[in-house]
PDB file of N, CA, C and O in Angstrom:
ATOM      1  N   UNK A   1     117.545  74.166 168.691  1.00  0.00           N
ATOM      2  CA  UNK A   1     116.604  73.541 167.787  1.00  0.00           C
ATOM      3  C   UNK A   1     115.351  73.227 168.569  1.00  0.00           C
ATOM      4  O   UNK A   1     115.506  72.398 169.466  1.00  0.00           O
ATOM      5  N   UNK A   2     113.786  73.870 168.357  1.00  0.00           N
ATOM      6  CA  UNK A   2     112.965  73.247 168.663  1.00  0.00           C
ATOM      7  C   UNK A   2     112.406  71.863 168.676  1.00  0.00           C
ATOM      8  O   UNK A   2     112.874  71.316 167.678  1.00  0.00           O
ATOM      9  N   UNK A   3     111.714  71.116 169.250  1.00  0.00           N
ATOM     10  CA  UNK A   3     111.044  69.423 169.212  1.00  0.00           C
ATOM     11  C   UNK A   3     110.155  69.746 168.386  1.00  0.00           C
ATOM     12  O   UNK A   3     109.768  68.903 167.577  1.00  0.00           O
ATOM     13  N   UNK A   4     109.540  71.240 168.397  1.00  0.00           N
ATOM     14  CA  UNK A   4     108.049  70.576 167.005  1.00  0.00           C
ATOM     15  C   UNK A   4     108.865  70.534 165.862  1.00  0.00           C
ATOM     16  O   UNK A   4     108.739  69.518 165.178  1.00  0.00           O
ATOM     17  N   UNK A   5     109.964  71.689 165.344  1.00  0.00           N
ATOM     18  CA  UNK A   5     111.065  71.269 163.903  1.00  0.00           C
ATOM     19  C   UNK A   5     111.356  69.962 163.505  1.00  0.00           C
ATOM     20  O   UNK A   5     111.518  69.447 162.398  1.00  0.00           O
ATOM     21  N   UNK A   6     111.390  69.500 164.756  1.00  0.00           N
ATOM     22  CA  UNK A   6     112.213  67.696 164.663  1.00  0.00           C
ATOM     23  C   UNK A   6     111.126  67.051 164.482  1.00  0.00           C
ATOM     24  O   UNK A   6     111.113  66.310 163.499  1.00  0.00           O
ATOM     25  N   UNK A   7     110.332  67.092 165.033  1.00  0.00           N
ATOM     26  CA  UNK A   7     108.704  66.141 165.112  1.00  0.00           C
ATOM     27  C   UNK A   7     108.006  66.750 163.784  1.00  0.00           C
ATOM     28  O   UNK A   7     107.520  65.932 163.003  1.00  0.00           O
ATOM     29  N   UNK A   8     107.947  67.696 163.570  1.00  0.00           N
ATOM     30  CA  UNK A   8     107.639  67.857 161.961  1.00  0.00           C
ATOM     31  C   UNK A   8     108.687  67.601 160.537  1.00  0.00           C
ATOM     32  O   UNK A   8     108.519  67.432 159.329  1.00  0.00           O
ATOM     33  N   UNK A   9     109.564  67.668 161.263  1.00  0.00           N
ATOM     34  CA  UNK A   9     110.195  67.203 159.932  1.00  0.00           C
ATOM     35  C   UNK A   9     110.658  65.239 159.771  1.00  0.00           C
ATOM     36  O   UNK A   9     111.132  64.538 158.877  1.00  0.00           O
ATOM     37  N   UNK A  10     110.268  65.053 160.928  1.00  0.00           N
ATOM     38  CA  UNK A  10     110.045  63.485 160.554  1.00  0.00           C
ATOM     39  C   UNK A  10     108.976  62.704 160.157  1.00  0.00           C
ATOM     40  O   UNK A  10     108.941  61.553 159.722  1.00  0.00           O
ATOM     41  N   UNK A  11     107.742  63.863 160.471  1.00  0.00           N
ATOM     42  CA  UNK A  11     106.243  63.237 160.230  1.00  0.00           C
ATOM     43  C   UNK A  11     105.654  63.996 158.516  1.00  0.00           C
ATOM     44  O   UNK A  11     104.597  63.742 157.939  1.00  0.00           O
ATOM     45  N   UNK A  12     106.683  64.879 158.098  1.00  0.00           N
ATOM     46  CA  UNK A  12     106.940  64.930 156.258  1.00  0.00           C
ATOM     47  C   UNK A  12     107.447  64.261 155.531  1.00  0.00           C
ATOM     48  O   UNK A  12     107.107  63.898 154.405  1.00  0.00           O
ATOM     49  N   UNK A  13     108.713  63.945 156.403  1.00  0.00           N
ATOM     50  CA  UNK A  13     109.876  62.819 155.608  1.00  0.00           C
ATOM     51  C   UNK A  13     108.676  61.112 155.567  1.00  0.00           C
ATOM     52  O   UNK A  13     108.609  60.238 154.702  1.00  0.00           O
ATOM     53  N   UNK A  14     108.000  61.246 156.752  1.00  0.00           N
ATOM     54  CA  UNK A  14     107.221  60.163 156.760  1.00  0.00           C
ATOM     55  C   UNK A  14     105.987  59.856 155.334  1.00  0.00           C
ATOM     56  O   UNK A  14     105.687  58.830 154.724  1.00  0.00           O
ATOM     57  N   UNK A  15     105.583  61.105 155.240  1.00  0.00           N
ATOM     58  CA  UNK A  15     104.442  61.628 154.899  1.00  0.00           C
ATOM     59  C   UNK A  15     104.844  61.165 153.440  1.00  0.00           C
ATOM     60  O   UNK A  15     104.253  60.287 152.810  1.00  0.00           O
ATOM     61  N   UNK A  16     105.917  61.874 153.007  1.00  0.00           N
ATOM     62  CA  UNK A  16     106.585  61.693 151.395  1.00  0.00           C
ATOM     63  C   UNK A  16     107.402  60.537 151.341  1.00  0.00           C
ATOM     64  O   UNK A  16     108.314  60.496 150.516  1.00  0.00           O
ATOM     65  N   UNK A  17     107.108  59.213 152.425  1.00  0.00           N
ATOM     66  CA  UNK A  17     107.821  57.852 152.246  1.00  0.00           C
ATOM     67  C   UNK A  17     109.421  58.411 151.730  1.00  0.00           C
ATOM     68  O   UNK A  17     109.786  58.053 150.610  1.00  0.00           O
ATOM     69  N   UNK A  18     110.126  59.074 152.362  1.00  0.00           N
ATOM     70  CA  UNK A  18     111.705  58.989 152.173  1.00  0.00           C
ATOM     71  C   UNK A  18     112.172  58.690 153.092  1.00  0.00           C
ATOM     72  O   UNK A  18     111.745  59.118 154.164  1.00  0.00           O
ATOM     73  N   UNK A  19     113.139  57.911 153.027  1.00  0.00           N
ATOM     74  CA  UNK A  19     114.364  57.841 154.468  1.00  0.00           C
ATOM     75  C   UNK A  19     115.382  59.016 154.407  1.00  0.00           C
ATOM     76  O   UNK A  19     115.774  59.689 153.454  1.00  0.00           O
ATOM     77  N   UNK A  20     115.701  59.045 155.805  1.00  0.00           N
ATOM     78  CA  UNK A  20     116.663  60.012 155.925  1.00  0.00           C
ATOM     79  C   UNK A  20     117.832  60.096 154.593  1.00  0.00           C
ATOM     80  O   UNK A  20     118.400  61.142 154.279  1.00  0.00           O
ATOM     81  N   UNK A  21     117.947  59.374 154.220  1.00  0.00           N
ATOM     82  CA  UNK A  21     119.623  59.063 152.908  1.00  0.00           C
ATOM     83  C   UNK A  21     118.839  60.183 151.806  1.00  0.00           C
ATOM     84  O   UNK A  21     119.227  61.280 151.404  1.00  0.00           O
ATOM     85  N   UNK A  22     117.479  59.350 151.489  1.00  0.00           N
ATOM     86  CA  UNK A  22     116.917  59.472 150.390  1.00  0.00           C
ATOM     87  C   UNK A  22     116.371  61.569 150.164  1.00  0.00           C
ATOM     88  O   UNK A  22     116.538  62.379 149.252  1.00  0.00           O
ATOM     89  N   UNK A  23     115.671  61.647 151.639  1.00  0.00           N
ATOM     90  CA  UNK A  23     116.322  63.058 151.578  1.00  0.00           C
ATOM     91  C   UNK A  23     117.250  64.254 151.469  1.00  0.00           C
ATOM     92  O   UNK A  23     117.087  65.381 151.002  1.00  0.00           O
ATOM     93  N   UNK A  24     118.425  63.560 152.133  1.00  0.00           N
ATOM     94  CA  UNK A  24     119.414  64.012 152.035  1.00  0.00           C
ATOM     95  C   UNK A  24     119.793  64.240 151.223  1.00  0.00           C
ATOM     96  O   UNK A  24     120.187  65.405 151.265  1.00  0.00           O
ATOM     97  N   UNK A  25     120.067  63.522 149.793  1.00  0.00           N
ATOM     98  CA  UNK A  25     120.093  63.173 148.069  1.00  0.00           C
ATOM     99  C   UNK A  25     119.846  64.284 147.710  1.00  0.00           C
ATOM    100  O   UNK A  25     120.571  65.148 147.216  1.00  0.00           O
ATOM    101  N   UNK A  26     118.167  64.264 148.111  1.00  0.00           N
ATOM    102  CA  UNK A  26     117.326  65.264 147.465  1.00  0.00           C
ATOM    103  C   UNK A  26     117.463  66.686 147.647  1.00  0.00           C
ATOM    104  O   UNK A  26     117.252  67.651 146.913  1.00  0.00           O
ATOM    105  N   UNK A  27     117.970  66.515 149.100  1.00  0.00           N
ATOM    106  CA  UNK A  27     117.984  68.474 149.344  1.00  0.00           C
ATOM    107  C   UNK A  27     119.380  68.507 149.323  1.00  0.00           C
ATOM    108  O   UNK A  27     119.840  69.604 149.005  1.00  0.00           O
ATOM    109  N   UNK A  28     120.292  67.515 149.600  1.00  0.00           N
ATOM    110  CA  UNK A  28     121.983  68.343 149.367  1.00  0.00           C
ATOM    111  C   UNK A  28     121.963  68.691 150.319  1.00  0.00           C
ATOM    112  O   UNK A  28     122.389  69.837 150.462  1.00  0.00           O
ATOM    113  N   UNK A  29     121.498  67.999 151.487  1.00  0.00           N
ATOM    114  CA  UNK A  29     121.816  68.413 153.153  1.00  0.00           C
ATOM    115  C   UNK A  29     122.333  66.871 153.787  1.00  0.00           C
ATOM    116  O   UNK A  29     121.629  65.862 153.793  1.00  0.00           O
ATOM    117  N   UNK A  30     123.607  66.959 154.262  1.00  0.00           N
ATOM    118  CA  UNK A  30     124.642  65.705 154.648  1.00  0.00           C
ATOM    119  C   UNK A  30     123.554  65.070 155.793  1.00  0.00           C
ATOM    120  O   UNK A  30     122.991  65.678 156.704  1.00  0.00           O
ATOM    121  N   UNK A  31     123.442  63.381 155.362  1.00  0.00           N
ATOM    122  CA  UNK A  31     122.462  62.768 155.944  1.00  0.00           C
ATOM    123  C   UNK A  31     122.471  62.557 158.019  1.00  0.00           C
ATOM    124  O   UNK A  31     121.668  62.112 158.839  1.00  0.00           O
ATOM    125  N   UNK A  32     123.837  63.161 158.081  1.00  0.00           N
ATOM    126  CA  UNK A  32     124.140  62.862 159.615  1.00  0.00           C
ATOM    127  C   UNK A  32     123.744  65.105 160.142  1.00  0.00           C
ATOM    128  O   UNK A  32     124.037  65.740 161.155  1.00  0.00           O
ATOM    129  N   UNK A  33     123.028  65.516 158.867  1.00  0.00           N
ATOM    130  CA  UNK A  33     122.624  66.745 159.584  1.00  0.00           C
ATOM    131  C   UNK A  33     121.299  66.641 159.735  1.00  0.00           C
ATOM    132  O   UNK A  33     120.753  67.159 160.708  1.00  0.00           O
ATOM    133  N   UNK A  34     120.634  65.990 158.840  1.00  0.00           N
ATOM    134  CA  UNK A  34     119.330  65.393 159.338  1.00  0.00           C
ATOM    135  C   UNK A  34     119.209  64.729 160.281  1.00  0.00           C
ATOM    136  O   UNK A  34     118.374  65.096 161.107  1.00  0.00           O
ATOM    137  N   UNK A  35     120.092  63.326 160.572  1.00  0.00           N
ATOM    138  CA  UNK A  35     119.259  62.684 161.826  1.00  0.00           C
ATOM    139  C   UNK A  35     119.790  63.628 163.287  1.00  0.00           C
ATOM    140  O   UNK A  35     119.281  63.644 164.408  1.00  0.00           O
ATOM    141  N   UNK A  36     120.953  64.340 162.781  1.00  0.00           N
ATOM    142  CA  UNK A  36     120.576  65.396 164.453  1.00  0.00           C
ATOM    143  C   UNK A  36     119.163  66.440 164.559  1.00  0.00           C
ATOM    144  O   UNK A  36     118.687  66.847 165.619  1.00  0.00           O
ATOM    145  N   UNK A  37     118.745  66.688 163.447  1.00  0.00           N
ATOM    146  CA  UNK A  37     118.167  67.336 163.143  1.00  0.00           C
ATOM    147  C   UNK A  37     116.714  66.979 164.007  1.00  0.00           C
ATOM    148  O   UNK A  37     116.072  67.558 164.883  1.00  0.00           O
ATOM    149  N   UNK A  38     116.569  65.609 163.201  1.00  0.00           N
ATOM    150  CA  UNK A  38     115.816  65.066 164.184  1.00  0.00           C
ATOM    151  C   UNK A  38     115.584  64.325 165.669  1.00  0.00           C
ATOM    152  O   UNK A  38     114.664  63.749 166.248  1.00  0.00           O
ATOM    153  N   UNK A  39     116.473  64.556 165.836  1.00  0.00           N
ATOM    154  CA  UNK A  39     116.674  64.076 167.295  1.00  0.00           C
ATOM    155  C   UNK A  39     116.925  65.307 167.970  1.00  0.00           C
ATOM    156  O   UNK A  39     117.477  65.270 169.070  1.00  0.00           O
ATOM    157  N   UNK A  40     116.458  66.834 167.246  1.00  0.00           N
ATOM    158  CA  UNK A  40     116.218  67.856 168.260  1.00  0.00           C
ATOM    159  C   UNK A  40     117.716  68.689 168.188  1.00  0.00           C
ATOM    160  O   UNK A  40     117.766  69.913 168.069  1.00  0.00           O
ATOM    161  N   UNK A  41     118.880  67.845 168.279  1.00  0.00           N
ATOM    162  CA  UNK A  41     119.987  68.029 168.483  1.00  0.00           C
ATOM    163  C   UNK A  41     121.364  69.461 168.007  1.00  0.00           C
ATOM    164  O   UNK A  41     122.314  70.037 168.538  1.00  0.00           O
ATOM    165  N   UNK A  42     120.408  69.434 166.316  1.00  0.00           N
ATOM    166  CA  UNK A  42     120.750  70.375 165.525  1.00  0.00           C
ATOM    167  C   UNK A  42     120.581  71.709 166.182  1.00  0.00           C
ATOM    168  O   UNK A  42     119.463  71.933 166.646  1.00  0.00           O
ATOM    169  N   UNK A  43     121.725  72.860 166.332  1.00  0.00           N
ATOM    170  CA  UNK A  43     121.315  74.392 166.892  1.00  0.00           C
ATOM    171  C   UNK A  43     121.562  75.328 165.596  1.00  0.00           C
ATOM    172  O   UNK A  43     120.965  76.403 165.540  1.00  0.00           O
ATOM    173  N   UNK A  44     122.109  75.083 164.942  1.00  0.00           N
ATOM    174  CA  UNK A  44     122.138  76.059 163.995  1.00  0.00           C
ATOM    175  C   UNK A  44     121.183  75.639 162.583  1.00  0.00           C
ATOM    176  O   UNK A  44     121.621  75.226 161.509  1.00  0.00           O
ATOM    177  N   UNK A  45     120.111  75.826 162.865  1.00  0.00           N
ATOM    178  CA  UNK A  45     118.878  75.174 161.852  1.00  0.00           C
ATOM    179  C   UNK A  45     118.005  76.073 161.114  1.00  0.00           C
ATOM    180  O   UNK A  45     116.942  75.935 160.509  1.00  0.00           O
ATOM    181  N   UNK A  46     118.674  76.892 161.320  1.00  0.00           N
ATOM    182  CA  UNK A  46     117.509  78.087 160.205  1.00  0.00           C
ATOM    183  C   UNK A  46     117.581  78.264 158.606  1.00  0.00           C
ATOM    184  O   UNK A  46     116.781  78.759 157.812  1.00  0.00           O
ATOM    185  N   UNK A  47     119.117  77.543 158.402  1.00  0.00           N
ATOM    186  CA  UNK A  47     119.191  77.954 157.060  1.00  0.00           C
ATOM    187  C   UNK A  47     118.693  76.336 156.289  1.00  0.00           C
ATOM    188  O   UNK A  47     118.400  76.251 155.097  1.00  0.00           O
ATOM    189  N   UNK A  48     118.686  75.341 157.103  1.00  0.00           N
ATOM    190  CA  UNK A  48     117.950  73.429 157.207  1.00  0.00           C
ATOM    191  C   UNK A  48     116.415  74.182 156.969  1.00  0.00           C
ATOM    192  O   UNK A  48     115.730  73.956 155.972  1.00  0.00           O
ATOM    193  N   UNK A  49     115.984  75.180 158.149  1.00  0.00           N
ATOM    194  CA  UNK A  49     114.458  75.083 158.172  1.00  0.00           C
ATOM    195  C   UNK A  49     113.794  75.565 156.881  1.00  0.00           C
ATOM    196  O   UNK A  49     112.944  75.063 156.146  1.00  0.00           O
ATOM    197  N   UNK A  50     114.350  76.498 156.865  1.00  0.00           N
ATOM    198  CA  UNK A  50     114.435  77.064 155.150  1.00  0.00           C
ATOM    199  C   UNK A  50     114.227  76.237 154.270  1.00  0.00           C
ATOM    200  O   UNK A  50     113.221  76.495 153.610  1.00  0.00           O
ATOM    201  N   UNK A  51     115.007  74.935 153.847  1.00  0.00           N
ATOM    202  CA  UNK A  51     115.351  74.379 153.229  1.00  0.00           C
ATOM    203  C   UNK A  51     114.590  72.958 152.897  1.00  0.00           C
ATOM    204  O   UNK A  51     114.433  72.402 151.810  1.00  0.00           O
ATOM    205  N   UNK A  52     114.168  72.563 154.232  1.00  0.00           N
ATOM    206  CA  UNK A  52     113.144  71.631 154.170  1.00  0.00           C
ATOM    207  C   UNK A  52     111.821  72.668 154.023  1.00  0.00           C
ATOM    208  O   UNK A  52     111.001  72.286 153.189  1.00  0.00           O
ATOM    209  N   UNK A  53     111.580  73.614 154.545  1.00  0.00           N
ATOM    210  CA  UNK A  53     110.410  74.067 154.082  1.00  0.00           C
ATOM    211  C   UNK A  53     109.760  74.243 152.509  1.00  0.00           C
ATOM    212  O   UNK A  53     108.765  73.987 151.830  1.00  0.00           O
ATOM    213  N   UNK A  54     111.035  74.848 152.471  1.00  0.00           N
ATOM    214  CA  UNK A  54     110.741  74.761 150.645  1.00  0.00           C
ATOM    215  C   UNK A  54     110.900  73.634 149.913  1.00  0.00           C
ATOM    216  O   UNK A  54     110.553  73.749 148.737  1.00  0.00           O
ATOM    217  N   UNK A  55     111.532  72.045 150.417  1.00  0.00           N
ATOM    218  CA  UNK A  55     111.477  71.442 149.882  1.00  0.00           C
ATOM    219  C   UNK A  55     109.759  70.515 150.188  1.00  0.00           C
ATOM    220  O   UNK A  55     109.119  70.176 149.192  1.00  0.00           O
ATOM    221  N   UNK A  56     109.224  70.218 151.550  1.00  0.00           N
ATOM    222  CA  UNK A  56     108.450  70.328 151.651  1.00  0.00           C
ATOM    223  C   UNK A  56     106.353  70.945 151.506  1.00  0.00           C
ATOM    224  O   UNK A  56     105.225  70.565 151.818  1.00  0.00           O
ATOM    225  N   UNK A  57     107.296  72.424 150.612  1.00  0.00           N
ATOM    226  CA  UNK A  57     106.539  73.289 150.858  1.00  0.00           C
ATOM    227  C   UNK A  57     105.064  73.818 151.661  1.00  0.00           C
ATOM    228  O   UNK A  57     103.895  74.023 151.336  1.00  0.00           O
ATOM    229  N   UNK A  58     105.991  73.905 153.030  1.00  0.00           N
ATOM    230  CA  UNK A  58     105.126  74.063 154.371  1.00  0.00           C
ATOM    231  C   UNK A  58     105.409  75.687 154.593  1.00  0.00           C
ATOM    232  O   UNK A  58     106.242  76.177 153.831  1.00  0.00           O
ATOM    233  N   UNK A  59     104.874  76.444 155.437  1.00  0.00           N
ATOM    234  CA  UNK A  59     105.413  77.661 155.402  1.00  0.00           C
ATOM    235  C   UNK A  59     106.490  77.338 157.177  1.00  0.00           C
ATOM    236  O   UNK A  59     106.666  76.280 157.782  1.00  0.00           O
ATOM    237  N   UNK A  60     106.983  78.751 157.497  1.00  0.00           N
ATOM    238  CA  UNK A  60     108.175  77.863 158.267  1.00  0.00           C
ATOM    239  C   UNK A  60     107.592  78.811 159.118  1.00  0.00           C
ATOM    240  O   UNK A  60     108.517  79.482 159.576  1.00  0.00           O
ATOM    241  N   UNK A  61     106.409  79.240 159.601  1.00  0.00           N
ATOM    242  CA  UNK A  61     105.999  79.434 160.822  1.00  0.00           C
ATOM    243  C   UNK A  61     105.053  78.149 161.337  1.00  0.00           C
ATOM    244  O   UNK A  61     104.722  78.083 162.521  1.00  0.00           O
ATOM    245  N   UNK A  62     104.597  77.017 160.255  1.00  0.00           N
ATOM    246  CA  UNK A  62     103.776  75.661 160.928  1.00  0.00           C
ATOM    247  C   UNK A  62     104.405  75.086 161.260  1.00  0.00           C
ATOM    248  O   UNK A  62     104.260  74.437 162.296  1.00  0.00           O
ATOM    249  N   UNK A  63     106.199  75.047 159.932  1.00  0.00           N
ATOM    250  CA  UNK A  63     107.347  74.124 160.529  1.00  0.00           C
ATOM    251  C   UNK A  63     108.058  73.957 161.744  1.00  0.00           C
ATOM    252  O   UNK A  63     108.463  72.942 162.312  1.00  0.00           O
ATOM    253  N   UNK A  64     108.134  75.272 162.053  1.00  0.00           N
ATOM    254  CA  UNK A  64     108.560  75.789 163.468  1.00  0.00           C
ATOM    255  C   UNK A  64     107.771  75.792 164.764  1.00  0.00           C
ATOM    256  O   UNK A  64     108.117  75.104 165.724  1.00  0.00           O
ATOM    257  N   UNK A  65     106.693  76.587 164.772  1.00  0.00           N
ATOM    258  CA  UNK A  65     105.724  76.611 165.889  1.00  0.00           C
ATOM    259  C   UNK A  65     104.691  75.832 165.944  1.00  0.00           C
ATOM    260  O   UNK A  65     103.962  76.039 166.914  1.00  0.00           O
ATOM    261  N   UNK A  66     104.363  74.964 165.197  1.00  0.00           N
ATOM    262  CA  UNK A  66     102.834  74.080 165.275  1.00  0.00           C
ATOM    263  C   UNK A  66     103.031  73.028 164.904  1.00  0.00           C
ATOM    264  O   UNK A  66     103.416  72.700 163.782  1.00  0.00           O
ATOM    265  N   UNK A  67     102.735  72.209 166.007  1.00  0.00           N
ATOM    266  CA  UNK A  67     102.934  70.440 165.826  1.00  0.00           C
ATOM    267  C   UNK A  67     101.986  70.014 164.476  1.00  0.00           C
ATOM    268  O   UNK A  67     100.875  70.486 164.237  1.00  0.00           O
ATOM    269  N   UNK A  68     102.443  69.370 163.954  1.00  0.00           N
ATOM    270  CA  UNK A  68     101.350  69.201 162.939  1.00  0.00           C
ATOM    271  C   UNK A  68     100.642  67.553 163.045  1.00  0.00           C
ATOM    272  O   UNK A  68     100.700  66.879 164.073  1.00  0.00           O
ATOM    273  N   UNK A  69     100.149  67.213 162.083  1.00  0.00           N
ATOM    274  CA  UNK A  69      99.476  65.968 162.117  1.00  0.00           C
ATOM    275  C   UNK A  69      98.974  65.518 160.768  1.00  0.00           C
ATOM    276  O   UNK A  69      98.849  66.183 159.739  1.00  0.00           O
ATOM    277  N   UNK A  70      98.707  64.219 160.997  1.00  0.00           N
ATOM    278  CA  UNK A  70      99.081  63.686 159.673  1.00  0.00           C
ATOM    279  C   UNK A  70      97.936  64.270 158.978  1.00  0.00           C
ATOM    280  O   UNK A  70      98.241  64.670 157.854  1.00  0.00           O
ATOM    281  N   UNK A  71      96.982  64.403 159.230  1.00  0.00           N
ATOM    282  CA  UNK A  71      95.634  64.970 158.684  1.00  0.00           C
ATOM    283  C   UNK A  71      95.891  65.762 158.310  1.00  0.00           C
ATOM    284  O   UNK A  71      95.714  65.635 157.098  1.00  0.00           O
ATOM    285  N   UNK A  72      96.270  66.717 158.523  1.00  0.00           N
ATOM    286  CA  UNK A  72      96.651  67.678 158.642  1.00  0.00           C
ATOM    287  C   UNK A  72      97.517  68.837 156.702  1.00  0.00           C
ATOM    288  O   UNK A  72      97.452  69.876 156.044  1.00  0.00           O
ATOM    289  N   UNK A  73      98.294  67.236 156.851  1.00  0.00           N
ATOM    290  CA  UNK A  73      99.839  67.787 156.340  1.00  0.00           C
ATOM    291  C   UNK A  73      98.965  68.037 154.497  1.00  0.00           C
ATOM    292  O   UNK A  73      99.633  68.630 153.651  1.00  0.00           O
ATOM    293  N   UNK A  74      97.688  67.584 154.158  1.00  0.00           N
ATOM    294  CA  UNK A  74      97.622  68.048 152.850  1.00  0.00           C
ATOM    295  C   UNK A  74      97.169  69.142 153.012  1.00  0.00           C
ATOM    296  O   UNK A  74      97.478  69.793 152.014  1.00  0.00           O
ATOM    297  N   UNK A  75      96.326  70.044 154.032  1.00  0.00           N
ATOM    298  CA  UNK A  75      96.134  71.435 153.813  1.00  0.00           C
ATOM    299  C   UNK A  75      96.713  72.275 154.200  1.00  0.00           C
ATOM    300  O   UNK A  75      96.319  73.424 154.400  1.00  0.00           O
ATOM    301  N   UNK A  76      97.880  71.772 154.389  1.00  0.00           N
ATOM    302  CA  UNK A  76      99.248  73.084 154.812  1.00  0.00           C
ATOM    303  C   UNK A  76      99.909  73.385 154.021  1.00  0.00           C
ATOM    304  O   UNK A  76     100.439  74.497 154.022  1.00  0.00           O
ATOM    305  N   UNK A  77     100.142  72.301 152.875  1.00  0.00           N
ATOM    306  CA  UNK A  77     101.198  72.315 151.887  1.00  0.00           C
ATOM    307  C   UNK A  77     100.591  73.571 150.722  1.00  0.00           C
ATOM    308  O   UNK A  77      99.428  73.696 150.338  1.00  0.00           O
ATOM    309  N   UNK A  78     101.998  74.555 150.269  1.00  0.00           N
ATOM    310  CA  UNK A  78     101.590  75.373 149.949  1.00  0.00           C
ATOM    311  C   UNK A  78     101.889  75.446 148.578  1.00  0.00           C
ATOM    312  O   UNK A  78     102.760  74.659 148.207  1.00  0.00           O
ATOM    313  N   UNK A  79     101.289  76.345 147.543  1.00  0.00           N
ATOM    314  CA  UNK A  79     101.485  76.166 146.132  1.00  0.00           C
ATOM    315  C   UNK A  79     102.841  76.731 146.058  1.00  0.00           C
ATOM    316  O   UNK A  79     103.290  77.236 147.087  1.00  0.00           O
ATOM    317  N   UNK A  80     103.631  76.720 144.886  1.00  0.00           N
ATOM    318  CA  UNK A  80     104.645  77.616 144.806  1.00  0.00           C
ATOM    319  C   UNK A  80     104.709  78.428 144.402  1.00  0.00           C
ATOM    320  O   UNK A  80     105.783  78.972 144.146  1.00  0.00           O
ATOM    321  N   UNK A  81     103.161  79.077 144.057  1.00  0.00           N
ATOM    322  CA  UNK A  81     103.337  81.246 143.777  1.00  0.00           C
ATOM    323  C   UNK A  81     102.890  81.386 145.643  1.00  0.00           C
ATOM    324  O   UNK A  81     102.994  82.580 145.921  1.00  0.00           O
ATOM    325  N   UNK A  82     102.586  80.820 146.525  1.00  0.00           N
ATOM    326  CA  UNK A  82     102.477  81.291 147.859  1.00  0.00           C
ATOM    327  C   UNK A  82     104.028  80.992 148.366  1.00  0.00           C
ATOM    328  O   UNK A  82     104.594  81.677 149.218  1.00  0.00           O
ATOM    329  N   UNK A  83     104.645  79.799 147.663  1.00  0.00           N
ATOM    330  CA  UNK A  83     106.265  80.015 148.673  1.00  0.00           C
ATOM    331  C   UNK A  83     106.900  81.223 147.774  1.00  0.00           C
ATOM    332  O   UNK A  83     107.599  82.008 148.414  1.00  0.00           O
ATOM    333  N   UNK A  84     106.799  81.395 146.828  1.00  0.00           N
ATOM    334  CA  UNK A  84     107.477  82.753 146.322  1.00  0.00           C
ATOM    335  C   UNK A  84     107.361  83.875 146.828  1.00  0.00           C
ATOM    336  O   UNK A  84     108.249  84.696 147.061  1.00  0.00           O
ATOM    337  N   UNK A  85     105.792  83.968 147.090  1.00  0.00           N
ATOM    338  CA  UNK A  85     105.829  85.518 147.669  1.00  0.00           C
ATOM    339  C   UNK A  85     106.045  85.366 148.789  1.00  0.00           C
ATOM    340  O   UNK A  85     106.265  86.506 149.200  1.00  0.00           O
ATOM    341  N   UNK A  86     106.133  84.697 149.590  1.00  0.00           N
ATOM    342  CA  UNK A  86     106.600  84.477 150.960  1.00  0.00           C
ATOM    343  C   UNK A  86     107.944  84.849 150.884  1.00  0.00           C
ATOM    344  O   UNK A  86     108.182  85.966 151.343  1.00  0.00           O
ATOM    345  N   UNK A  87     109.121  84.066 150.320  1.00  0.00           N
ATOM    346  CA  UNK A  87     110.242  84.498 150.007  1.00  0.00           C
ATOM    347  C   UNK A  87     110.460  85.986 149.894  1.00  0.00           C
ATOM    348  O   UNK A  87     111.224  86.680 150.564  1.00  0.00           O
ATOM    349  N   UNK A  88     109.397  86.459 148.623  1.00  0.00           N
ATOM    350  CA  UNK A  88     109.252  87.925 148.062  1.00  0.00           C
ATOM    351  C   UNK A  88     109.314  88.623 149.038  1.00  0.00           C
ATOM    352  O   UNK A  88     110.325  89.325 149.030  1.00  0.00           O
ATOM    353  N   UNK A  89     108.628  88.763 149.964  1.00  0.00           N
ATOM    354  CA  UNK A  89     107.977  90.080 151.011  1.00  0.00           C
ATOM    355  C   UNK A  89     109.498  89.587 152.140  1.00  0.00           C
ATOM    356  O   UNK A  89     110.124  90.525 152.634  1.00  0.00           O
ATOM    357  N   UNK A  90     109.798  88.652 152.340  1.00  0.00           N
ATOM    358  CA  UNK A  90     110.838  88.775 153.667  1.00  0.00           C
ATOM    359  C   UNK A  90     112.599  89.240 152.492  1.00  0.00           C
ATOM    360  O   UNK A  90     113.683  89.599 152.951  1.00  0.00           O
ATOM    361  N   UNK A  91     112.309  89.079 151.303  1.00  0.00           N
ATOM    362  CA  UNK A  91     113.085  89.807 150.738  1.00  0.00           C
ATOM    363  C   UNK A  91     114.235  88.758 150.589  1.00  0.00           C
ATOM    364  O   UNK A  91     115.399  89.148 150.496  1.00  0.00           O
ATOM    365  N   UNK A  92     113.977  87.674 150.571  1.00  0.00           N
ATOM    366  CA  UNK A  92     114.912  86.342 149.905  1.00  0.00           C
ATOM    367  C   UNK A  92     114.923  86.170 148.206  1.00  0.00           C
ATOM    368  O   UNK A  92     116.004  86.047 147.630  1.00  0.00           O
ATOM    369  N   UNK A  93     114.088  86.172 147.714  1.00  0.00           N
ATOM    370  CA  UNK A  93     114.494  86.282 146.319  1.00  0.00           C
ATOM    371  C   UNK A  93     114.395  87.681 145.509  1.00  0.00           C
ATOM    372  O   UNK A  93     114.747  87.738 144.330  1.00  0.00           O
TER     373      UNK A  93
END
C-alpha cells in the first residue's frame, strides 16, 4: 500500500466530514479495512482503491500517485460521465 493512498484517502474522508464507521456504512468496506488502510498498512488495495475512488470520485491515478491538498480536492473531483468512461476504456463496465 502506498502513503499518498493513505494520506489521500484520509484528507477526502476529511474533506466529506465522515468518520471512518460512517464510511464504511457507505461503501460496504469493513471499518477495520479502512483504518489499516490508512495507516498505510493495507497490501491488497486495488480493488479499496477502486472503490473509494468512485466513491469519492477522484480518478485513481491522483488517488494513487499525487499527494493532494485540500485546495486542491474541488478541482479533481470528477463528473460521473468522466468516471464512466474511465471505467469504459480500461474495460470495467
Amino acid at each position: 500500500m502506498n502513503n499518498i493512498a493513505a494520506y489521500n484517502l484520509k484528507l477526502l474522508r476529511s474533506f466529506a466530514q465522515l468518520s471512518q464507521q460512517e464510511l464504511a456504512e457507505q461503501t460496504n468496506i469493513p471499518v477495520e479495512h479502512i483504518k489499516t488502510f490508512e495507516r498505510g498498512e493495507k497490501k491488497d488495495c486495488v480493488n479499496y482503491s477502486l472503490l473509494f475512488c468512485q466513491f469519492f470520485k477522484v480518478s485513481v491515478s491522483n488517488f494513487l500517485h499525487q499527494k493532494m491538498l485540500t485546495d486542491q480536492i474541488a478541482d479533481i473531483i470528477l463528473t460521473d460521465e468522466e468516471i464512466y468512461g474511465m471505467l469504459s476504456e480500461e474495460n470495467i463496465f
